[in-house]
C-alpha positions in Angstrom: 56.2 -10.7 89.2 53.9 -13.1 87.0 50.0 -14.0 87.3 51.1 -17.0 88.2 53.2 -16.2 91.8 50.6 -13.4 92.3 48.1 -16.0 92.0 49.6 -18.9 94.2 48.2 -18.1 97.3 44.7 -16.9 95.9 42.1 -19.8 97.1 39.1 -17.3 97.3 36.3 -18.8 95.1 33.9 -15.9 94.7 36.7 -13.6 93.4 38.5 -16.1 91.1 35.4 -16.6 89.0 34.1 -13.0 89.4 37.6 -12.1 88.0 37.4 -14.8 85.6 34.1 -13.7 84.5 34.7 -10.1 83.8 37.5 -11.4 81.5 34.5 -13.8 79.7 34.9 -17.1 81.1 32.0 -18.7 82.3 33.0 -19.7 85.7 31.3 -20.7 89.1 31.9 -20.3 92.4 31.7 -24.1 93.3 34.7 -24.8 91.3 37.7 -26.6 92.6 40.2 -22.7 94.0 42.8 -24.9 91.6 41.2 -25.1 88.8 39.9 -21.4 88.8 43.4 -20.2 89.1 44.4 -22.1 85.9 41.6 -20.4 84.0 42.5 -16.9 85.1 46.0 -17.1 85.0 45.8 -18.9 81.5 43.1 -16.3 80.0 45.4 -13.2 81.3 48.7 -14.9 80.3 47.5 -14.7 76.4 49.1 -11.9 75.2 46.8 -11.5 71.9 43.9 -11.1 74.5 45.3 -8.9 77.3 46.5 -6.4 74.5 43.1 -6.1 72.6 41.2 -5.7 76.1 43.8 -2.9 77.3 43.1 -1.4 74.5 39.7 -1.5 74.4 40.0 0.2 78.6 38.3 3.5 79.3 40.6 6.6 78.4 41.0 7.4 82.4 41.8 3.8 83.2 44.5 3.1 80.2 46.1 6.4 81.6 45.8 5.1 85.0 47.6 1.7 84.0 50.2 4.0 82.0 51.5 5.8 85.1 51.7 2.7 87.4 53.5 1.2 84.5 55.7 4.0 83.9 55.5 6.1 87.1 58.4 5.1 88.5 62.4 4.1 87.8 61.5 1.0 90.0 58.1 0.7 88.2 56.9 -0.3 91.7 55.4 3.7 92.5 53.6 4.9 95.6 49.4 5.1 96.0 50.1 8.4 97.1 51.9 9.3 94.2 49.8 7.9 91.4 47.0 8.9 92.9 48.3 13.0 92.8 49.4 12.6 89.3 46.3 11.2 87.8 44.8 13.8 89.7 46.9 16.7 88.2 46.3 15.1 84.6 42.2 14.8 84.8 42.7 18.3 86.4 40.8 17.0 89.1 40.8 17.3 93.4 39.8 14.4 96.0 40.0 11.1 95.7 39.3 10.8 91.5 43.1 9.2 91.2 42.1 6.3 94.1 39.0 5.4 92.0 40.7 5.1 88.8 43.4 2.5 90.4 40.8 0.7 92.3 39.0 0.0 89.0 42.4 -1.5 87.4 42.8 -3.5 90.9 38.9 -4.5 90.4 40.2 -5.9 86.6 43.5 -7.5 88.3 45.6 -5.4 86.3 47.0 -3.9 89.6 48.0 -5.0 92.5 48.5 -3.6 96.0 52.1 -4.9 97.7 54.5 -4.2 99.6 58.2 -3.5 98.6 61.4 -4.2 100.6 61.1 -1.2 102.1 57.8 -2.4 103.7 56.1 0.8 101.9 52.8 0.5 100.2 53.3 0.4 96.9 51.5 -1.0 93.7 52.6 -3.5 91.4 51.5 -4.7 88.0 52.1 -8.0 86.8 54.8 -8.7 83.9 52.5 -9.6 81.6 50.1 -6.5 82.3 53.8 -4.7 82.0 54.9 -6.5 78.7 51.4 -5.4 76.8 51.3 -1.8 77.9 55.0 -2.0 76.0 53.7 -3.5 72.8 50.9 -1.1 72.3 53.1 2.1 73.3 56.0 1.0 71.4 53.4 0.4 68.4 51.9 4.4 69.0 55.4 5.6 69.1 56.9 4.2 66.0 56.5 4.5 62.3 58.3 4.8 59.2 61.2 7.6 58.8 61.3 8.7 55.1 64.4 10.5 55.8 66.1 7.2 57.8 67.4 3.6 56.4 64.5 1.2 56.4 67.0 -1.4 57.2 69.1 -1.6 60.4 73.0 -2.1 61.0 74.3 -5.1 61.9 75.5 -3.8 65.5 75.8 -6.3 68.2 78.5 -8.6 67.4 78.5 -11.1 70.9 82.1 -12.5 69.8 83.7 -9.2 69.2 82.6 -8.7 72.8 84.3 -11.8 73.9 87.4 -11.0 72.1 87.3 -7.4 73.9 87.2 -9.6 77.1 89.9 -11.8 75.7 92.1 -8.6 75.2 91.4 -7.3 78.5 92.2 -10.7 80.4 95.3 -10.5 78.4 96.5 -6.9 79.5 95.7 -7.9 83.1 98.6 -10.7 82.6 100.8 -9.0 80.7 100.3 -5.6 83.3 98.4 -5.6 86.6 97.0 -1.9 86.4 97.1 0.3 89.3 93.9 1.1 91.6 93.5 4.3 93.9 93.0 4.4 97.3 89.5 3.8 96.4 89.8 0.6 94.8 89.2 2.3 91.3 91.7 2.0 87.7 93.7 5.0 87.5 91.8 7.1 84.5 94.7 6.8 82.4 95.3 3.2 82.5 91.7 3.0 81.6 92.2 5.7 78.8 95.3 3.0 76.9 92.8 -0.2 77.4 89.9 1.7 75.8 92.0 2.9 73.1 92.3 -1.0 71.8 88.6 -2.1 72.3 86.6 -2.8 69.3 85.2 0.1 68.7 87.4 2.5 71.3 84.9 3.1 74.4 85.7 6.5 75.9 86.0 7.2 79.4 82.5 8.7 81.3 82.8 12.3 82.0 84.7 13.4 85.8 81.4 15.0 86.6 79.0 12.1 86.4 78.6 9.1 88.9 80.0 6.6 86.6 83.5 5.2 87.1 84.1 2.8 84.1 82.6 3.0 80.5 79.7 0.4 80.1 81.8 -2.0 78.7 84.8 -1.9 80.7 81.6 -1.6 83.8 80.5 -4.8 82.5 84.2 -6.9 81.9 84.6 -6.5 85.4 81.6 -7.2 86.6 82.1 -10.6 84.9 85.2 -11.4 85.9 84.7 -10.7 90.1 81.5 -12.6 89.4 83.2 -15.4 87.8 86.7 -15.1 90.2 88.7 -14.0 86.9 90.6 -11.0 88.3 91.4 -10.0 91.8 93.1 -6.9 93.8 96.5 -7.5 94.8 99.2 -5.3 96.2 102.2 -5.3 94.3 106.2 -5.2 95.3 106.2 -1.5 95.8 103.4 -1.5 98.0 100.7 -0.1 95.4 97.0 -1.8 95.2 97.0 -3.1 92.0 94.1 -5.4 89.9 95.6 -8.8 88.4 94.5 -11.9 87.1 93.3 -14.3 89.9 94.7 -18.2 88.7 91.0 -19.1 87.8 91.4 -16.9 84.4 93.8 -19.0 83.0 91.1 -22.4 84.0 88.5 -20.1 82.2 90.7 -19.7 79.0 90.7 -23.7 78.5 87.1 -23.3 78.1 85.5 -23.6 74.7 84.3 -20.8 72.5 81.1 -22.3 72.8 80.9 -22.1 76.5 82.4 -18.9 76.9 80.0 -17.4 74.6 76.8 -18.8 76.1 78.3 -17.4 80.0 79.2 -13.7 78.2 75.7 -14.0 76.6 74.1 -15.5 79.8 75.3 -12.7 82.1 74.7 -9.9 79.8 70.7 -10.6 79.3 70.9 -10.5 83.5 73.4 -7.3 83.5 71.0 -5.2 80.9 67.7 -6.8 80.9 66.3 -6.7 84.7 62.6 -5.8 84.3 62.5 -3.2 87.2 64.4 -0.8 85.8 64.7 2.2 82.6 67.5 0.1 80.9 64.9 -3.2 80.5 62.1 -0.9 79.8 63.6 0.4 76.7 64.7 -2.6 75.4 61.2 -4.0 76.3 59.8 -1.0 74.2 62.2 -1.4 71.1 61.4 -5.2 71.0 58.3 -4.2 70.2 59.3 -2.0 67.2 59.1 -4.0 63.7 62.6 -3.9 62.0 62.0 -1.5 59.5 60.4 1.7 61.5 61.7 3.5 64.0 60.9 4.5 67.3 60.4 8.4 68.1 62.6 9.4 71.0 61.2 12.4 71.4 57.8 11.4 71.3 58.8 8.6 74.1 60.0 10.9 76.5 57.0 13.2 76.3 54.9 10.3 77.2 57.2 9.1 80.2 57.2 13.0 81.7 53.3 13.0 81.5 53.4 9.8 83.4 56.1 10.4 86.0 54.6 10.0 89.5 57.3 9.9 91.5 59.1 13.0 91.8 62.9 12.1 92.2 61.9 10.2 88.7 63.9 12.2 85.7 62.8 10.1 82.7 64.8 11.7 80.2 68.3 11.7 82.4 67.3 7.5 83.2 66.7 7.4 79.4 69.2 9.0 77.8 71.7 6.9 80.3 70.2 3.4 79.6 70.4 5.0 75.8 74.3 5.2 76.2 74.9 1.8 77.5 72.8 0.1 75.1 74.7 2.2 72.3 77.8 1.5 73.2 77.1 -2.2 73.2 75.3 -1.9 69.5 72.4 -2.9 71.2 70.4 -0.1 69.4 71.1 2.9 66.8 70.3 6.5 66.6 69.1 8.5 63.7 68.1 12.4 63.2 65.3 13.6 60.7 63.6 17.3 60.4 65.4 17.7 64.4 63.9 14.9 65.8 65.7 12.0 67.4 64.8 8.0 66.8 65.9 5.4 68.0 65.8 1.2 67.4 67.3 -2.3 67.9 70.0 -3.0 65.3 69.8 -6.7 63.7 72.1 -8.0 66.4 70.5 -6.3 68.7 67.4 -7.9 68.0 68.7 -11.3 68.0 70.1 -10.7 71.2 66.4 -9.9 72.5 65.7 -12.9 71.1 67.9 -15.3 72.5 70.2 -16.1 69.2 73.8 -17.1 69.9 75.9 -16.8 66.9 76.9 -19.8 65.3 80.7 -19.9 65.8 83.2 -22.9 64.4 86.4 -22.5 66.5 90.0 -22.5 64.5 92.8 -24.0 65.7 95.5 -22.3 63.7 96.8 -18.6 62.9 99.4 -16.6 60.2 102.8 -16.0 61.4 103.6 -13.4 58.5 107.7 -12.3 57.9 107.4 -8.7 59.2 106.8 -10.7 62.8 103.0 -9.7 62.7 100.9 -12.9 63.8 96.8 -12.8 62.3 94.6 -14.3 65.3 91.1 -15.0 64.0 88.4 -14.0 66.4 87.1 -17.7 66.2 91.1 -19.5 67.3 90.3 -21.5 70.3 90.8 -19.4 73.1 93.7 -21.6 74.9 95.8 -21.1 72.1 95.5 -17.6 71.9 96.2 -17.5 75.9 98.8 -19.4 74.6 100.1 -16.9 72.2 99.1 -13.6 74.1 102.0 -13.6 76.8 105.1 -13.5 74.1 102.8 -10.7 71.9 102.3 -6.9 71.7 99.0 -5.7 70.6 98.7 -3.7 67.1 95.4 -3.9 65.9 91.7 -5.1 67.2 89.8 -5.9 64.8 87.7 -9.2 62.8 91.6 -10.1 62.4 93.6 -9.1 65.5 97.0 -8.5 65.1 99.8 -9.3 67.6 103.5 -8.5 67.1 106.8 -10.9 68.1 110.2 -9.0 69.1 112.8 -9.6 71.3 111.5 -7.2 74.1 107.6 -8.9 74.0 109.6 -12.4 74.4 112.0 -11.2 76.9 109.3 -9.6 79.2 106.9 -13.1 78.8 110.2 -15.0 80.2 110.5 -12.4 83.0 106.9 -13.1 83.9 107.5 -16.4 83.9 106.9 -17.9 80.8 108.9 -20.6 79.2 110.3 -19.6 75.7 111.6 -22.8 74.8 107.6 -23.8 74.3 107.4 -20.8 72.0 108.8 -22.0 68.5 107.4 -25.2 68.9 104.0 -23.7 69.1 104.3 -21.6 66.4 105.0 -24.3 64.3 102.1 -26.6 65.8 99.7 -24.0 64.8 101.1 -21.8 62.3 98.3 -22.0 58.6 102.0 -21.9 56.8 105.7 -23.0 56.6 107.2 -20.4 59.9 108.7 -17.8 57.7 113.1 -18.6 58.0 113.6 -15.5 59.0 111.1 -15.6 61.8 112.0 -19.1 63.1 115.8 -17.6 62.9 115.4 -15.0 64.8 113.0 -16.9 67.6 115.9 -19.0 67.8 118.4 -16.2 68.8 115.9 -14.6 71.3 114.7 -17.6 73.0 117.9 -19.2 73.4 119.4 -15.4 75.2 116.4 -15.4 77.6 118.3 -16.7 80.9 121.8 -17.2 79.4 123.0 -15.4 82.5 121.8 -15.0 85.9 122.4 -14.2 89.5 122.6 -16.7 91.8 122.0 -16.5 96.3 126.0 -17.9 97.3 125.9 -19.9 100.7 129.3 -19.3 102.0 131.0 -21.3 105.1 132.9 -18.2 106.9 136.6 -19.4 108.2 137.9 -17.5 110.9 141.6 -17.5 109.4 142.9 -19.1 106.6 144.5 -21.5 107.5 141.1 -23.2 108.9 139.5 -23.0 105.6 142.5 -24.9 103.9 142.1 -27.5 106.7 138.3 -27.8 106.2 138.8 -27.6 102.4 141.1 -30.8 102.7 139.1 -32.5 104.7 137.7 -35.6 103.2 134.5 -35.8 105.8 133.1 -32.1 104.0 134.5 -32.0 100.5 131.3 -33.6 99.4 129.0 -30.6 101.0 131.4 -27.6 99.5 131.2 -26.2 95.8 134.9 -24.7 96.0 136.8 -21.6 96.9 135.4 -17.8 96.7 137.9 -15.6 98.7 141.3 -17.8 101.0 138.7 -17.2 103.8 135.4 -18.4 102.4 134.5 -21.8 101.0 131.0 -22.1 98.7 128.5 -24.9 100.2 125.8 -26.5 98.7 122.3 -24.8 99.9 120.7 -27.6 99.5 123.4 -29.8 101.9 124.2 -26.7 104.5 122.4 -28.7 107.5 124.0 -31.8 106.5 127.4 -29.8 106.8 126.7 -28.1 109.9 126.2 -31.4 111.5 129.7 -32.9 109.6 131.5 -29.9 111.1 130.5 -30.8 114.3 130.8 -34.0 114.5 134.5 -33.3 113.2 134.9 -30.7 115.9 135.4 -27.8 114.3 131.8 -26.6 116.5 130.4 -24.5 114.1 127.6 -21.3 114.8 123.9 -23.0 115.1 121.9 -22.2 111.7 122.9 -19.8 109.1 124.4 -16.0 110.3 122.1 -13.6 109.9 123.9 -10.4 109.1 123.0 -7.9 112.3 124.0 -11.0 114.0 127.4 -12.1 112.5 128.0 -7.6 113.4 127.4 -8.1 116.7 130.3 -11.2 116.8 132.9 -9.5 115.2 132.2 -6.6 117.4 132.6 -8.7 120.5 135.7 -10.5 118.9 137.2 -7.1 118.0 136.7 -6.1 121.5 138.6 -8.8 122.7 140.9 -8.7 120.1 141.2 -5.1 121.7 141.3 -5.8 125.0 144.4 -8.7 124.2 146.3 -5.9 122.3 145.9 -3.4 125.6 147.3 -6.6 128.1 150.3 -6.8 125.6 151.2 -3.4 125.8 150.9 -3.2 129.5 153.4 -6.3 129.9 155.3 -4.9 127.4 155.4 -1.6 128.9 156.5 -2.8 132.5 158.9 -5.0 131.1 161.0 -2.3 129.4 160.0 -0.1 132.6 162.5 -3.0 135.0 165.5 -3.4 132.3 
């Protein structure tokens, strides 16, 4: 929370310019509660100034400010529990911890609040927060002779998008399968992971995590932005598959998708109660050259740890692993210590820079049937491309394969491969190699060259009434032609029509279409009395011969 919504509700004259003047603005009580709250919240909004006068605190209080800073995962820590830590580090009893806070409350560097747990609790402002970063990340870090004064370049925002693009792709080419509770099966997770940009590999079985923090993230964008959706397939299994909005998405620009991956990721990794934004608060403030020691940094956190379910190194060394595998930040070893800092497109992404991207509209058909898709083609040609493709290799220059079976299984999921050759040529940099176009040819035009078709059949009872319906003029128009002496093929579309020809013609046909326990049941009863007739013969025929 900010000066200015702690601030809002403040109207108290005496200790708006009391607070104003220990912070050296000459300020009087008489003044307008408005215009006293602009002063205060102006002079303790300049960064240059709150960092020199923290620094400038008494050694107790800067300690003090330290553990309510850093006491807590939440960084919203109890009274209770501040107060017993800064008495266990002044070695002192009683109430020495209370004083110390109350001084940084007198200073309105803390405040006392309430969290949504309605527990006491005490909260220091963002901008208190954001200089007690600067001037511990500035203790903490230094030259490493032993390290690469420059950074990597890391973070690369559309090689995440095209990792995204991969993934939505996958989904449609293979909806992967969830356990019962509503997780990817580890293996299916394990061949995805395999084709990221770098490979992510899977969390360990023993820790709470379910998904890498890439994978983790993918789908927490796409159920946030309706992309993907649990469904349960033919064989009864839960599976996840693309919901129709991902295709919608995929018309988007590259511009736009960009700025929504970008968007969402600053609110995925950066919330300000929490370890992950804390480090990268911290290594924000470390310049680009030096290094920030890791060791060093969780010493410091340890010594201020107030609340005791708090494990700063296990919160650390977690927000440290998502932030590396995004190339957020890189490690380095000297003389057995560990550092740690932003990489350059780390950096840039602290600082708000989207990379400058010009989209392509065209990509290399090569002979061998490999297609080169640039990371910057306009993402609803390569949704485009993706269905009649087989991955081979992620990289700057993806590379997707043609055959017959990645053509045949994009018709069987519904695609049309007539639109494929065209395409290629629309967008093809070249001339489509001959062999290529030739073989396209042969493989689209076998896609659906046979095929199985429902028969509607109109069931004679003998057949000599099927040749009398067949040769009726009033029904030829509703029937196809002959499949067995006793069966004539109707038009599905026309069977009503027929039903009420037949009738009007007299031949009083069964109501509807037979279903098949119910056309058993009829020629049950009909053999029954087909039965019964047989026995009545035999019987007259019996006492017939009985009188001769």
């Amino acid at each position: 929370m900010k000066y200015q919504e702690l601030f809002a509700h403040t109207t108290d004259s005496q200790a708006l310019s009391y607070l104003g003047r220990l912070h050296g603005l000459d300020l009087s009580p008489r003044t307008a509660p408005a215009k006293l709250q602009a002063a205060v919240i102006k002079r303790l909004s300049d960064t240059a100034y709150l960092e020199a006068y923290l620094a400038r605190l008494p050694a107790e209080e800067r300690l003090g400010l330290e553990v309510a800073v850093f006491g807590s995962q939440s960084f919203l820590p109890t009274p209770d529990s501040v107060h017993r830590r800064l008495n266990e580090l002044n070695n002192k009893n009683g109430r020495r911890g209370g004083k110390i806070i109350a001084a940084l409350v007198n200073r309105g560097l803390v405040f006392a609040a309430t969290d949504r747990h309605y527990r006491s609790v005490y909260l220091v402002p963002e901008e208190v927060r954001a200089a007690v970063f600067a001037l511990t990340a500035r203790r903490l870090a230094g030259d490493v002779p032993g390290l690469p004064a420059q950074p990597g370049s890391g973070f690369d925002l559309l090689a995440l998008l095209n990792d995204l693009h991969l993934f939505l792709a996958w989904l449609g080419r293979t909806p992967m399968r969830l356990t019962q509770a509503g997780l990817i099966y580890r293996r299916d997770q394990q061949r995805l992971l395999e084709n990221f940009n770098p490979p992510e590999e899977l969390p360990p079985t023993s820790g709470h995590a379910a998904y890498p923090p890439r994978l983790n993230f993918f789908l927490n964008f796409c159920e946030k932005h309706d992309l993907i959706a649990p469904t349960v397939t033919a064989d009864g299994w839960p599976h996840l598959a693309l919901a129709p909005e991902a295709g919608e998405w995929m018309l988007q620009s590259l511009d736009h998708q960009l700025q929504e991956l970008f968007t969402y990721l600053k609110q995925y990794l950066e919330h300000p109660e929490g370890t992950l934004g804390m480090l990268l608060a911290l290594l924000s403030n470390v310049p680009e050259a030096e290094w920030l020691d890791l060791e060093a940094l969780l010493a410091h956190l340890a010594t201020c740890a107030a609340d005791p379910w708090y494990h700063p190194g296990q919160e650390v060394t977690a927000a440290l692993g998502k932030l590396l595998s995004f190339r957020l930040v890189e490690v380095g070893a000297c003389a057995g210590k560990r550092y740690v800092r932003l990489t350059a497109g780390g950096r840039k992404f602290r600082l708000g820079i989207l990379p400058s991207v010009e989209e392509e509209d065209t990509f290399l058909v090569q002979p061998n049937y490999e297609v080169l898709v640039p990371q910057e083609l306009k993402p609803a040609l390569r949704w485009q491309l993706e269905p009649f493709t087989e991955l081979v290799k992620n990289d700057r220059m993806v590379v997707l394969r043609l055959s017959a079976d990645s053509v045949y299984q994009a018709f069987k999921r519904g695609k049309d491969p007539g639109e494929l050759l065209p395409f290629l040529r629309r967008h093809s940099r070249t001339p489509l190699p001959e062999n290529v176009a030739y073989s396209l040819e042969d493989w689209c035009g076998r896609c659906g060259a046979l095929y199985l078709e429902q028969p509607l059949l109109l069931t004679c009872r003998s057949e000599e009434l099927a040749d009398e319906v067949a040769a009726d003029p009033r029904l030829k128009r509703y029937l196809r032609g002959r499949f067995t002496p006793r069966h004539l093929l109707v038009d599905p579309d026309k069977y009503s029509e027929l039903l009420a020809a037949l009738e009007k013609a007299g031949y009083w046909p069964h109501p509807g279409v037979a279903q098949e326990a119910e056309l058993e049941v009829k020629a049950q009863a009909r053999l029954r009395d087909q039965l019964d007739a047989l026995r009545d013969l035999m019987s007259a025929l019996i006492k017939e011969a009985g009188r001769k």
